[in-house]
C-alpha positions as a Python dict, from the first residue, in 0.01 Angstrom:
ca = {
    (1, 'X'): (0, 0, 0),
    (2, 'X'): (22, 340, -183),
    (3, 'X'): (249, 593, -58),
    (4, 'X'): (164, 888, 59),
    (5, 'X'): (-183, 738, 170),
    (6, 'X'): (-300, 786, 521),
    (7, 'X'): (-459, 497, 675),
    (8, 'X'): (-637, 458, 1022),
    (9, 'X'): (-492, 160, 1214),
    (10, 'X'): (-739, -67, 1421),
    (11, 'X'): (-590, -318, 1707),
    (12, 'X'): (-844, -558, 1890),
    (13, 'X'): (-771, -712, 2228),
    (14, 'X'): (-960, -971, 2313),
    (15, 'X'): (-1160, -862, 2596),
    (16, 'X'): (-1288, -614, 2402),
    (17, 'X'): (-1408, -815, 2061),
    (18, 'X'): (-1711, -825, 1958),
    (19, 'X'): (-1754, -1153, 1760),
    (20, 'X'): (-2058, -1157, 1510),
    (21, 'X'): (-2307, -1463, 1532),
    (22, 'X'): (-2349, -1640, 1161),
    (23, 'X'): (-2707, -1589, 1023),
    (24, 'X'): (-2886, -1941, 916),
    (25, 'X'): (-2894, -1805, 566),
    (26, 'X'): (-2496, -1713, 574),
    (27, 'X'): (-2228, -2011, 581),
    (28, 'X'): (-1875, -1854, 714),
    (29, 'X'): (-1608, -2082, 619),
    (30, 'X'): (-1178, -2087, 559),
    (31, 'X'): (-1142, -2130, 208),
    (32, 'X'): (-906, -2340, 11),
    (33, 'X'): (-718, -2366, -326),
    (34, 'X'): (-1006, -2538, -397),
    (35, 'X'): (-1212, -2222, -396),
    (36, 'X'): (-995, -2057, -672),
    (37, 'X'): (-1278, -2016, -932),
    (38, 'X'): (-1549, -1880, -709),
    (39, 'X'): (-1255, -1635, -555),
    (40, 'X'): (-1191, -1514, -920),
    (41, 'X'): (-1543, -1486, -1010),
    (42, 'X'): (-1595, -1232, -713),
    (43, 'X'): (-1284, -1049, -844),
    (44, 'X'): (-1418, -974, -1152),
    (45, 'X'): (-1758, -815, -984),
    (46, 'X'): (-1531, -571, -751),
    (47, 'X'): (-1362, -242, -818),
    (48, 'X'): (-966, -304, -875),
    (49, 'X'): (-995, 21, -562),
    (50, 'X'): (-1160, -197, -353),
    (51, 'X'): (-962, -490, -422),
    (52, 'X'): (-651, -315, -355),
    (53, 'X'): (-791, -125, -15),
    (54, 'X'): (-904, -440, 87),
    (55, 'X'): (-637, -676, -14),
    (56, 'X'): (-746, -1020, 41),
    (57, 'X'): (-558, -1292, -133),
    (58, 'X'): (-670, -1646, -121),
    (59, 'X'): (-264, -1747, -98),
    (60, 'X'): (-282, -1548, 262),
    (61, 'X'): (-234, -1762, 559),
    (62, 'X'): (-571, -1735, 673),
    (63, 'X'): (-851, -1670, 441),
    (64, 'X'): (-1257, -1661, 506),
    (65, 'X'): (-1551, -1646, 329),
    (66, 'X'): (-1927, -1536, 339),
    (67, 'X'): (-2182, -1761, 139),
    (68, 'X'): (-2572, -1683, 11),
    (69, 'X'): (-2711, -1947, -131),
    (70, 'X'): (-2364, -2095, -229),
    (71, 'X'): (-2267, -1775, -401),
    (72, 'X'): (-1953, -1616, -256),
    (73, 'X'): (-2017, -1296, -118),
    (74, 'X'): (-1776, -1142, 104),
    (75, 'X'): (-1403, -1210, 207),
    (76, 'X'): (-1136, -1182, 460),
    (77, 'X'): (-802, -1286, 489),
    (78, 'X'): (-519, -1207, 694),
    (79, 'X'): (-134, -1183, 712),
    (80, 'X'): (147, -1100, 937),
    (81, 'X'): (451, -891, 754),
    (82, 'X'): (652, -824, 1069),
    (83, 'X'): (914, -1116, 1061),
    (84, 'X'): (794, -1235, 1396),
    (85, 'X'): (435, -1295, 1300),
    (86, 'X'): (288, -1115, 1582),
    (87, 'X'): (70, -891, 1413),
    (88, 'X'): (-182, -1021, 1150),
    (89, 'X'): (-321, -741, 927),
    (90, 'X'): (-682, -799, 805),
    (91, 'X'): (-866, -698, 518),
    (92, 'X'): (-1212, -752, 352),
    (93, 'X'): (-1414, -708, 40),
    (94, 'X'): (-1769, -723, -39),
    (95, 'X'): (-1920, -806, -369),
    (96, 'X'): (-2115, -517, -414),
    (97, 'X'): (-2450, -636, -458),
    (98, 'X'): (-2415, -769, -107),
    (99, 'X'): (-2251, -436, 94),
    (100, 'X'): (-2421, -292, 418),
    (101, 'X'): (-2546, -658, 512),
    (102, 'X'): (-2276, -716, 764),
    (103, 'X'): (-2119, -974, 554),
    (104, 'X'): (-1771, -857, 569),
    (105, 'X'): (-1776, -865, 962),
    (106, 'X'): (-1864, -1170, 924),
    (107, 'X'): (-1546, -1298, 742),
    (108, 'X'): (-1303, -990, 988),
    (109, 'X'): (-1511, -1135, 1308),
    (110, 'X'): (-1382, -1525, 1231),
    (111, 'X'): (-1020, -1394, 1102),
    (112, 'X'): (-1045, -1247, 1462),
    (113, 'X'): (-1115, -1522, 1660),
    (114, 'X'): (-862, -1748, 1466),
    (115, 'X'): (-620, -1449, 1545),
    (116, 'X'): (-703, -1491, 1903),
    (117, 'X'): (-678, -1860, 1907),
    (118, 'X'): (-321, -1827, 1806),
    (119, 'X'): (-253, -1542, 2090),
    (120, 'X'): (-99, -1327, 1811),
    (121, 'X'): (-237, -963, 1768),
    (122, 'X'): (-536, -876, 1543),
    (123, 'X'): (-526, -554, 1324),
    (124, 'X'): (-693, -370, 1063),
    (125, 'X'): (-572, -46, 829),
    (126, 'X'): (-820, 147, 685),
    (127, 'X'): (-809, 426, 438),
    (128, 'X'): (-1022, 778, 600),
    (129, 'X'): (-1247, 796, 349),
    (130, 'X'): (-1363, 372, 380),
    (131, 'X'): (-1632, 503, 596),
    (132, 'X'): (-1805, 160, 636),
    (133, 'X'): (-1467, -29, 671),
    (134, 'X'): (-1415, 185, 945),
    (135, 'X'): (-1775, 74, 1061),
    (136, 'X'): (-1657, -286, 1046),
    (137, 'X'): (-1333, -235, 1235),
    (138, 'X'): (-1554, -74, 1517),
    (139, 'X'): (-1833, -293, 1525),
    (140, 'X'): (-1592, -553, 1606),
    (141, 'X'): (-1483, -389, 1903),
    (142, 'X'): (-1123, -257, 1721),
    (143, 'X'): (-1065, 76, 1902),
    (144, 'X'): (-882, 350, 1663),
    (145, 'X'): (-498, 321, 1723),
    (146, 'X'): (-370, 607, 1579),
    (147, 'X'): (-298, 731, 1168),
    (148, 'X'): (13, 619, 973),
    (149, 'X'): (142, 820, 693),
    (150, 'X'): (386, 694, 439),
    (151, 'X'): (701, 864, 336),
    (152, 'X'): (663, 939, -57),
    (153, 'X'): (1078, 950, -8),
}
């Protein structure tokens, strides 16, 4: 998180989600520490902006990934920094060959139902100018919260 940034915050309940069917051509699945070198290799291809915006993290509790053709394409992952663990904070990054394809609601829409399967709370931050992360959050049926700015102090 950078200080001073505003960010949009997203909470889902669960009659209101919107899961996302899988494509035949897409394979959605949790990833491993197996998937280490495919994770990295999709590093490399994004913006260190959009990696830190989205901050995904294969070491998260729950991490997901989008497949074409057994590349790597998009990816999700979520965790909870309240010391309950009620809240799990999601965020998701694109390769950017692959962007506007859905992809990375995908990866949000399974982090969501695994959310839900654990009855813990689903969330997403966005920064105001990630117009299409915004898109995501909505298309999943995340209605706008409120904005949280951060004390520079």
């Amino acid at each position: 998180m950078r200080l001073g940034t505003p960010e949009h915050f997203f909470y889902a309940e669960e009659k209101d989600f919107c899961p996302k069917p899988i494509p035949k051509a897409v394979e959605v699945r949790a990833l491993q520490e197996t998937d280490r070198v495919s994770f990295n290799e999709m590093t490399k291809a994004s913006s260190s902006e959009d990696l830190e915006a989205g901050f995904v993290e294969l070491d998260h509790p729950l991490v997901f990934g989008a497949f074409v053709k057994g590349k790597r394409v998009s990816r999700s992952s979520a965790f909870s920094f309240d010391q309950e663990k009620w809240i799990f904070d999601i965020g998701y990054v694109t390769h950017p060959n692959y962007r506007n394809q859905g992809l990375g609601a995908l990866c949000a829409s399974e982090l969501t139902k695994r959310i839900f399967a654990t009855q813990k709370i689903p969330q997403i931050r966005v920064e105001p100018q990630r117009k299409a992360s915004i898109g995501i959050a909505k298309s999943l049926g995340y209605p706008f919260y409120g904005i949280l700015e951060y004390d520079e102090k």
